[in-house]
C-alpha positions as CSV (number, residue, x, y, z in Angstrom):
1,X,167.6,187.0,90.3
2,X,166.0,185.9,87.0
3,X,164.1,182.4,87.0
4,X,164.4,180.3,84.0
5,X,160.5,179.5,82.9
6,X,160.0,175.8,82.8
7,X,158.4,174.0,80.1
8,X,155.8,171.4,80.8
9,X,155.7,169.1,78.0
10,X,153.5,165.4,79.7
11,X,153.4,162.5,77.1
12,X,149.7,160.9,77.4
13,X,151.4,157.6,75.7
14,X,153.9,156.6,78.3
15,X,151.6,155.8,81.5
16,X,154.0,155.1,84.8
17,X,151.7,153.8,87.4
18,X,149.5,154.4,89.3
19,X,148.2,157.9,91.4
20,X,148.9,157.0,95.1
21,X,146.9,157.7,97.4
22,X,149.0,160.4,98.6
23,X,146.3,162.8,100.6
24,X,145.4,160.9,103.4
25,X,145.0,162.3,106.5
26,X,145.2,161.5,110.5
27,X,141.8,161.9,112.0
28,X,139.0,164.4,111.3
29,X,137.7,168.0,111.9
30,X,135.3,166.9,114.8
31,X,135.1,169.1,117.8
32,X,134.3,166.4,121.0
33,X,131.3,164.7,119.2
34,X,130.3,167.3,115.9
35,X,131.3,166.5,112.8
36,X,129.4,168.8,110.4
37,X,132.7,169.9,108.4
38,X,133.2,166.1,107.7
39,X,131.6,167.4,104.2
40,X,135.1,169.0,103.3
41,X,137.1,165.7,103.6
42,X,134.3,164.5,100.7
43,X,134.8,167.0,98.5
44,X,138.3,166.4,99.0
45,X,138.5,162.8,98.2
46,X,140.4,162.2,101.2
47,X,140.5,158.2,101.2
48,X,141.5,157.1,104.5
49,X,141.2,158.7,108.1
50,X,144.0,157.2,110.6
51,X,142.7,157.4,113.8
52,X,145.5,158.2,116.3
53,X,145.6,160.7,119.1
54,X,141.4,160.7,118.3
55,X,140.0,163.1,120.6
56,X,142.7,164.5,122.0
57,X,144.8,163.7,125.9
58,X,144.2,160.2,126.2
59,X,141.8,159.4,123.5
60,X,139.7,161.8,125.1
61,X,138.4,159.3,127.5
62,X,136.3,157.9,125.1
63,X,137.4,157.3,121.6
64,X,139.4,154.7,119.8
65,X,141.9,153.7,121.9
66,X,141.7,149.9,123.3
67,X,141.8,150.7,127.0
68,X,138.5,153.4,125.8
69,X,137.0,150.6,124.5
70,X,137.6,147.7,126.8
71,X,138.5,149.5,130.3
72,X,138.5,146.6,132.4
73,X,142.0,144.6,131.3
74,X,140.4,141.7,133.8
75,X,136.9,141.6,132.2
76,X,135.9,138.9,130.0
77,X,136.6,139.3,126.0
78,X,134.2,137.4,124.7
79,X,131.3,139.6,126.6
80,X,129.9,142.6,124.8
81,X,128.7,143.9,128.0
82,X,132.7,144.6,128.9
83,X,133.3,147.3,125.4
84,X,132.2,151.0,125.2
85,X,132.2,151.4,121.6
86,X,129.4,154.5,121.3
87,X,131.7,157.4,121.0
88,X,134.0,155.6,118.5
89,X,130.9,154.2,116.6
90,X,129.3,157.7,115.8
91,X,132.8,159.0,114.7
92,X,133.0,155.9,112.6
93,X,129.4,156.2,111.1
94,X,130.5,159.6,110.5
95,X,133.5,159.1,108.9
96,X,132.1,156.4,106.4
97,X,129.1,158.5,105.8
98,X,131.4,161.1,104.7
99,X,133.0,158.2,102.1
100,X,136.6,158.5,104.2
101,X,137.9,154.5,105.4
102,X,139.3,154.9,109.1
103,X,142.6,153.8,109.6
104,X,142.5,151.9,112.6
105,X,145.3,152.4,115.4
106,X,145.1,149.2,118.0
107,X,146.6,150.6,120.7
108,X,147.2,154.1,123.3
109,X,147.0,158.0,122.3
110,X,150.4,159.6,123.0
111,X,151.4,160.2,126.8
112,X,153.0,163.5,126.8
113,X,152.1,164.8,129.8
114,X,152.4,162.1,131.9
115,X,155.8,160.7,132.1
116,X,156.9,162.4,135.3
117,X,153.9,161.8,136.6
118,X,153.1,158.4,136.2
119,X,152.0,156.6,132.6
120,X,148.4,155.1,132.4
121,X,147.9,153.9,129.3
122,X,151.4,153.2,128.0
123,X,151.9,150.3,130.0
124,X,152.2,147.5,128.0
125,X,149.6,145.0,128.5
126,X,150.2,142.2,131.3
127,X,148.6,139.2,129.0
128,X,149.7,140.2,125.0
129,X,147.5,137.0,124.2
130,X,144.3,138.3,125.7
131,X,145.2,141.8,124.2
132,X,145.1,140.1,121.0
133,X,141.8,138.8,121.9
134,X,140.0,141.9,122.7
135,X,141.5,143.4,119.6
136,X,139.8,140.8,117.7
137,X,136.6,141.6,119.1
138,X,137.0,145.1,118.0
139,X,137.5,143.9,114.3
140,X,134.5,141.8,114.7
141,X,132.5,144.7,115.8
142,X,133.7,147.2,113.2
143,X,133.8,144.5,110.1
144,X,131.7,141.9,111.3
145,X,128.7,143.5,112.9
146,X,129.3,141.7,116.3
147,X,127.9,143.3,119.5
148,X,125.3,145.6,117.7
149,X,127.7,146.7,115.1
150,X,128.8,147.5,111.8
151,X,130.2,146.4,108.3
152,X,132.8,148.7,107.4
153,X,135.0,147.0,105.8
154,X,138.1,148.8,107.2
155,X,141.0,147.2,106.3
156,X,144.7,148.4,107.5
157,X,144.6,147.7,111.5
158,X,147.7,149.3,112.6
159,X,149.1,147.3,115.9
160,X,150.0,150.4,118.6
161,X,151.8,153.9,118.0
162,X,155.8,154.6,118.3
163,X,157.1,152.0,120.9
164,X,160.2,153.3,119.8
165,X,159.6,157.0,120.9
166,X,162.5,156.6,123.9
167,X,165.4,154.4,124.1
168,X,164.9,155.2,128.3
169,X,161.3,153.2,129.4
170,X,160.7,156.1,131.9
171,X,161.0,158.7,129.1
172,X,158.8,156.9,126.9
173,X,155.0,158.5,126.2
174,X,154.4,155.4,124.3
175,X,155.6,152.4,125.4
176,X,156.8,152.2,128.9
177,X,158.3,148.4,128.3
178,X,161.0,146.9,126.5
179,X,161.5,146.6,122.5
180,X,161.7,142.9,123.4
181,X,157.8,143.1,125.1
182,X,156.8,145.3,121.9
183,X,158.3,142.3,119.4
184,X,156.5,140.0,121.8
185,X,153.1,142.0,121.7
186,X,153.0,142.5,117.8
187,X,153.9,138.8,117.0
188,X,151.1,137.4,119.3
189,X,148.4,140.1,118.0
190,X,149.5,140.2,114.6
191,X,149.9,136.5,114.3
192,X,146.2,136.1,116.1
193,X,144.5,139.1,113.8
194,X,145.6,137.6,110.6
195,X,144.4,134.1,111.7
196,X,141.3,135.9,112.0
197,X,141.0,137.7,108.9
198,X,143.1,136.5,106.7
199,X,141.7,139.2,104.2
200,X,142.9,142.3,105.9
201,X,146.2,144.5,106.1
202,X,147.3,143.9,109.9
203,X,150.7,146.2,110.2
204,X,152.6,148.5,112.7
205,X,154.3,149.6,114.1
206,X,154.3,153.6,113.2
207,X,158.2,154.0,113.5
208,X,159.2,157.4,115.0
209,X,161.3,157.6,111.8
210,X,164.9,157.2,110.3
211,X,166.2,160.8,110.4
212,X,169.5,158.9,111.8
213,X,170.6,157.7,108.2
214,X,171.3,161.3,107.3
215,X,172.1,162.9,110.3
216,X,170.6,166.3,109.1
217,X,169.3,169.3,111.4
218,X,165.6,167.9,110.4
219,X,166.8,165.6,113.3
220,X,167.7,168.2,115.9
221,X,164.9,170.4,114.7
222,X,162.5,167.5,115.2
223,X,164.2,167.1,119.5
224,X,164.8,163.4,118.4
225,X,169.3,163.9,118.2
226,X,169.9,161.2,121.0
227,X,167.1,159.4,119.8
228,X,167.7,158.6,116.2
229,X,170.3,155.8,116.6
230,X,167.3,154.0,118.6
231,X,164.9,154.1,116.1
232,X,167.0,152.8,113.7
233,X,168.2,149.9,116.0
234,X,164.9,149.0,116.8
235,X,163.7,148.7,113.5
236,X,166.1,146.7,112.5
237,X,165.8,144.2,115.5
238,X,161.9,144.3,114.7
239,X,162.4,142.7,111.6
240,X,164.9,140.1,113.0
241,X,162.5,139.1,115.5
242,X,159.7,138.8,113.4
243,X,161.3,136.7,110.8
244,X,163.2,134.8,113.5
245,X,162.5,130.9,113.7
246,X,159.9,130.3,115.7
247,X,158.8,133.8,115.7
248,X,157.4,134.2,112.5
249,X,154.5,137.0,112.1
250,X,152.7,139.0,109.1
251,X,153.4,142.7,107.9
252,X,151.2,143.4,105.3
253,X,152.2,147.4,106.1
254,X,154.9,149.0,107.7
255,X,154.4,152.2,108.9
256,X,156.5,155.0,109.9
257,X,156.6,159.3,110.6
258,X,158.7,161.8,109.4
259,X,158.6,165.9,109.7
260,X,161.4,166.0,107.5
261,X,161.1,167.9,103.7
262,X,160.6,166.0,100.8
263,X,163.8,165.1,99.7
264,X,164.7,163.9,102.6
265,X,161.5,161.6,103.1
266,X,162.6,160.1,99.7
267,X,165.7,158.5,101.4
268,X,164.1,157.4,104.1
269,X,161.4,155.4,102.0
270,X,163.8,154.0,100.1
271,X,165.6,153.2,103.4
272,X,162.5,151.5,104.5
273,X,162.1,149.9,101.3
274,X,165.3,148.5,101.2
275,X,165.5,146.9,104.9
276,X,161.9,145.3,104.0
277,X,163.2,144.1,101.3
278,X,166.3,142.4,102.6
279,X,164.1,140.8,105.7
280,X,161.6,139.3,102.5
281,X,158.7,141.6,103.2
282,X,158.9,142.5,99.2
283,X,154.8,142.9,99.3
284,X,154.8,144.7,102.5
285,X,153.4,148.3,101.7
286,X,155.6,151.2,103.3
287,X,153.1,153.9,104.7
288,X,154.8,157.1,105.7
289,X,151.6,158.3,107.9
290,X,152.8,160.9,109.9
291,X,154.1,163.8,108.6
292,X,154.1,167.7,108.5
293,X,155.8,170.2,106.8
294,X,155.9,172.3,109.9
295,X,153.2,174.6,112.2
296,X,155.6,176.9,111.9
297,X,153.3,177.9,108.6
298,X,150.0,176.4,109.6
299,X,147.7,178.3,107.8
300,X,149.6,180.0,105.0
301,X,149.9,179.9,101.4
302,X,154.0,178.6,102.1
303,X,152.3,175.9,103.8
304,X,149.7,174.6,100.9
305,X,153.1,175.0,98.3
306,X,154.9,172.7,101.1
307,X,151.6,170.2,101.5
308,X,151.3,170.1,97.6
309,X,155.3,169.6,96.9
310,X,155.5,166.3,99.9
311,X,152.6,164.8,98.0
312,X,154.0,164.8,94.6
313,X,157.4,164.1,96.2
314,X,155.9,160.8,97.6
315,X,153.9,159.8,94.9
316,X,157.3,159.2,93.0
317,X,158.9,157.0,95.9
318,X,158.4,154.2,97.5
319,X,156.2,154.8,100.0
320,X,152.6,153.3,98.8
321,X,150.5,155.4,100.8
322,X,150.7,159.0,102.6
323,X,149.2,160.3,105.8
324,X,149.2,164.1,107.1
325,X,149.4,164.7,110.4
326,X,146.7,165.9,110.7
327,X,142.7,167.1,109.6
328,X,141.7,167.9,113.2
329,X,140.7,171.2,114.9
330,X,142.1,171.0,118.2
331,X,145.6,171.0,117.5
332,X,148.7,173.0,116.8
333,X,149.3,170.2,113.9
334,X,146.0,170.4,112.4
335,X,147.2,172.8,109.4
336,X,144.4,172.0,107.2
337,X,141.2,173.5,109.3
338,X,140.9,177.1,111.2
339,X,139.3,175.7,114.6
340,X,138.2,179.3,115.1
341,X,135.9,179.9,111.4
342,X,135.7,176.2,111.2
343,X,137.2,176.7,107.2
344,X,139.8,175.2,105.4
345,X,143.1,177.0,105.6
346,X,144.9,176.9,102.1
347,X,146.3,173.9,102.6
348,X,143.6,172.0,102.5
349,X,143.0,173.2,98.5
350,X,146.4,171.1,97.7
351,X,144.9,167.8,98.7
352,X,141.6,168.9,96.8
353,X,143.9,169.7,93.9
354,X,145.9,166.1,94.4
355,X,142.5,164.1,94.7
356,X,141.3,165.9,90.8
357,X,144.9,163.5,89.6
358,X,144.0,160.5,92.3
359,X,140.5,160.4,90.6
360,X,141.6,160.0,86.9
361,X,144.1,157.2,88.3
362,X,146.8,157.0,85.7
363,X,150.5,158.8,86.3
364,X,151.8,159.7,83.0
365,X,155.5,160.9,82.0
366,X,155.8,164.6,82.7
367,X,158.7,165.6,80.2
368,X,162.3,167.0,82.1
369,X,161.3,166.3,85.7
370,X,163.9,164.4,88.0
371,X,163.7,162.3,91.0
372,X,160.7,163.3,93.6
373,X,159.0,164.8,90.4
374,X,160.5,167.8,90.8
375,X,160.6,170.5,87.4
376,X,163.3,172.7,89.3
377,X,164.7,173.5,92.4
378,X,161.9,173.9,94.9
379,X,159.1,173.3,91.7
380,X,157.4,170.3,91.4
381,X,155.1,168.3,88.9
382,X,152.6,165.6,88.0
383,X,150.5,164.6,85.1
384,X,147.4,162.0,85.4
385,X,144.8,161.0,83.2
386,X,141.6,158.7,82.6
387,X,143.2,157.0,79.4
388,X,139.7,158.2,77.5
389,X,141.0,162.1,77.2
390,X,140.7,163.7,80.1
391,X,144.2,165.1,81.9
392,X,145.4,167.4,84.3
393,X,149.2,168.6,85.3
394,X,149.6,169.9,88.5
395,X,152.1,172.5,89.8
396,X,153.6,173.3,92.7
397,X,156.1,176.4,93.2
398,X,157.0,175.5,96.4
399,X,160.3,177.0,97.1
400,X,159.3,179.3,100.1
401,X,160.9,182.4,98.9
402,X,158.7,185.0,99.1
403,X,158.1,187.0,95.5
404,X,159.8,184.7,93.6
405,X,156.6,183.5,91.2
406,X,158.1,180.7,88.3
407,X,157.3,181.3,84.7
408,X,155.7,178.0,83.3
409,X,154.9,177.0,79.6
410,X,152.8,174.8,78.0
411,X,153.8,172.1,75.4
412,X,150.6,169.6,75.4
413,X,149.0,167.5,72.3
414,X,145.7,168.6,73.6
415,X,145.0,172.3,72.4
416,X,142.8,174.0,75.6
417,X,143.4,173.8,79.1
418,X,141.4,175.5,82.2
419,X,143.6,177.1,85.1
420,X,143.0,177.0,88.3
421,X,145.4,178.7,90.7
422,X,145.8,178.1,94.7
423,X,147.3,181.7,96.0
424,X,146.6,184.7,98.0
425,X,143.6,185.4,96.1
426,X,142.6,182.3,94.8
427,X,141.4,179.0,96.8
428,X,142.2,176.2,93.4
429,X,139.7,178.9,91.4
430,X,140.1,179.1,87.9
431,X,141.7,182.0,86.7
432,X,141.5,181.4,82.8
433,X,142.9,179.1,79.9
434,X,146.0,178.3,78.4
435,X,146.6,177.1,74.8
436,X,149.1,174.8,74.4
437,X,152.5,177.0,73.5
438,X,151.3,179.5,75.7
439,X,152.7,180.3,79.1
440,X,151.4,181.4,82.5
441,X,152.6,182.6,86.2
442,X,152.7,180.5,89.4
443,X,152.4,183.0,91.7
444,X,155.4,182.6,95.0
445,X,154.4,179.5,96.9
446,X,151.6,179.0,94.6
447,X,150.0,175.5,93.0
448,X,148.4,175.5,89.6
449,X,145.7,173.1,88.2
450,X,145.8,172.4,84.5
451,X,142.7,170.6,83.4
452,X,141.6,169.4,79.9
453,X,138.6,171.0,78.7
């Protein structure tokens, strides 16, 4: 079948907004306790770490979670003798070091492989008020430089993990109580937080998603079919509850997952948009931050074309900040490290290739691209700039058909521009220039750079 070439034609005179941050990531290539990779997320620009699921089963005993940090529920808050923050401090140092702002999740690492046997951490806590407290203490710690510690500055403090990951509580690896104890939890704690720090982004509640409003196969694909409607309903009766009289709280974020495709994840942010909207939360950002295009193609070229397409997808919704799930070794999710050469896979080039448009900061008009920025079925684009001359396009052919490459022609004011290809051969490398009425190839599931020289 012959492919129509597309012609990019940007206009450097009609800026649109903002570059999202749109490469973000869930935790970190560390391996228990070494982080010498942490150098990639740098060069990278990846601006925000959320820390979820840190260190594997459990929080790996150690790291993040409350319970890690405070293990005695009866101790005394206000005694810094009671935390054991050393593990999660030297990830933190590490993190910051490495110029990425954690993402804090207050709360439990997922339960998977406990629910017939008995949930540990899940349980939601017996006193939300003191809960609240120790949380506290953890932001004073981090931000403050209370108990020995630190001033990071971190600033989104995400308030626990999918309590709506099972309408049945015994079912539940997350939260093995009631939606009505979760509404009661995050209006204490957030109410309490933001008390506290009035400054910073106190959110929640990492939604297991709204793959219900379209009823696709995404949702059987993603084993959530009977569990759709209860995300939605719960939701829904969050946002009643929190704007209820009497039970007023703050969302500065709201966050939510999806392993859905891009044009999908478009409806759901506007979904999510839309209800926040209607419940007066009009400055509330919407964070989609967890999502993955599938492990089916960890580590492939099809995978950096399908990282590379969700961000530019995204970056033309409403969502205000993106998360992929995730940068770490250990895990059949992490697509963008290979735990066994301790290198990127391809997919990690697509967020360096995002982070060269995130650091000129501008969105421009990119001529005869549609909703989701995409140039043609399956091809998508964006165009950033400085405002003082220096641009960049980027490309994505990401329609996951292998040999079909997409002919692609230049129409710029600016004469010269480098290009630097992501495919089988080439790791965002560049290959050569292009004159303005020239064209070039994007090689099958291939991303192209265009830089002004």
């Amino acid at each position: 079948m012959e492919i129509a070439m597309i012609e990019l034609k940007p206009n450097f005179d009609n800026p649109i907004g903002k570059i999202k941050p749109m490469h973000a990531v869930n935790n970190a290539p560390m391996f228990w306790t070494y982080c010498d990779i942490f150098h990639f997320l740098t060069e990278a620009g990846i601006p925000y770490a959320r820390l979820h699921d840190t260190g594997g089963i459990m929080g790996g005993g150690v790291f993040v979670d409350v319970a890690n940090l405070f293990p005695d529920f009866d101790a005394d808050p206000d005694d810094p003798q009671n935390y054991e923050f050393g593990f999660t401090d030297h990830l933190l140092r590490e993190l910051t070091a490495a110029k990425v702002q954690p993402f804090y999740r207050l709360g439990c690492t997922i339960e998977n492989y406990h629910p017939s046997i008995g949930p540990r951490r899940s349980i939601p806590p017996k006193d939300p008020h003191k809960w609240a407290v120790i949380c506290e203490h953890i932001i004073r710690h981090y931000n403050e430089g209370w108990a020995d510690g630190y001033r990071m500055g971190i600033t989104y403090w995400e308030i626990w993990n999918e309590p709506d990951n099972e309408p049945l509580i015994e079912q539940n690896p997350m939260w093995r109580g009631t939606m009505e104890e979760y509404f009661t939890l995050y209006e204490v704690t957030a109410t309490h937080l933001k008390a506290c720090f009035p400054t910073l982004k106190i959110g929640g509640y990492a939604s297991c998603g709204f793959y219900e409003i379209l009823n696709t196969a995404a949702a059987a694909q993603a084993n959530v079919s009977s569990r759709t409607g209860y995300f939605i309903e719960f939701f829904e009766k969050f946002l009643t509850h929190i704007t209820g009289k009497g039970h007023e709280a703050p969302l500065d974020f709201f966050s939510w997952h999806s392993y859905s495709g891009p044009e999908e994840n478009i409806r759901y942010a506007a979904y999510a948009r839309e209800m926040l909207d209607k419940h007066g939360f009009t400055e509330t950002e919407s964070i989609l931050n967890e999502w993955n295009p599938g492990t089916h193609r960890r580590g492939t070229l099809a995978d950096a074309s399908a990282v590379g397409a969700m961000m530019v997808a995204m970056q033309n919704s409403s969502v205000d900040l993106l998360m992929y799930y995730g940068a770490m070794l250990e895990s059949s999710y992490g697509g963008l490290f290979n735990p066994i050469t301790n290198t990127p896979f391809k997919a990690y080039y697509a967020m360096v290739a995002f982070n060269r448009l995130y650091e000129l900061g501008t969105q421009y008009e990119l001529c005869h691209t549609s909703e989701g920025g995409k140039l043609a079925p399956g091809v998508y684009g964006l165009a950033a700039g400085d405002g003082q001359g220096k641009q960049t396009i980027l490309v994505v052919n990401g329609k996951c058909i292998i040999g079909q490459s997409q002919d692609v022609s230049l129409s710029a004011p600016t004469g010269k521009w480098q290009l630097s290809l992501l495919d089988m051969e080439h790791d965002l490398s560049p290959v050569g220039m292009v004159n303005s009425g020239e064209s070039f190839v994007i090689p099958a599931d291939g991303v192209a750079l265009l830089e002004t020289i």
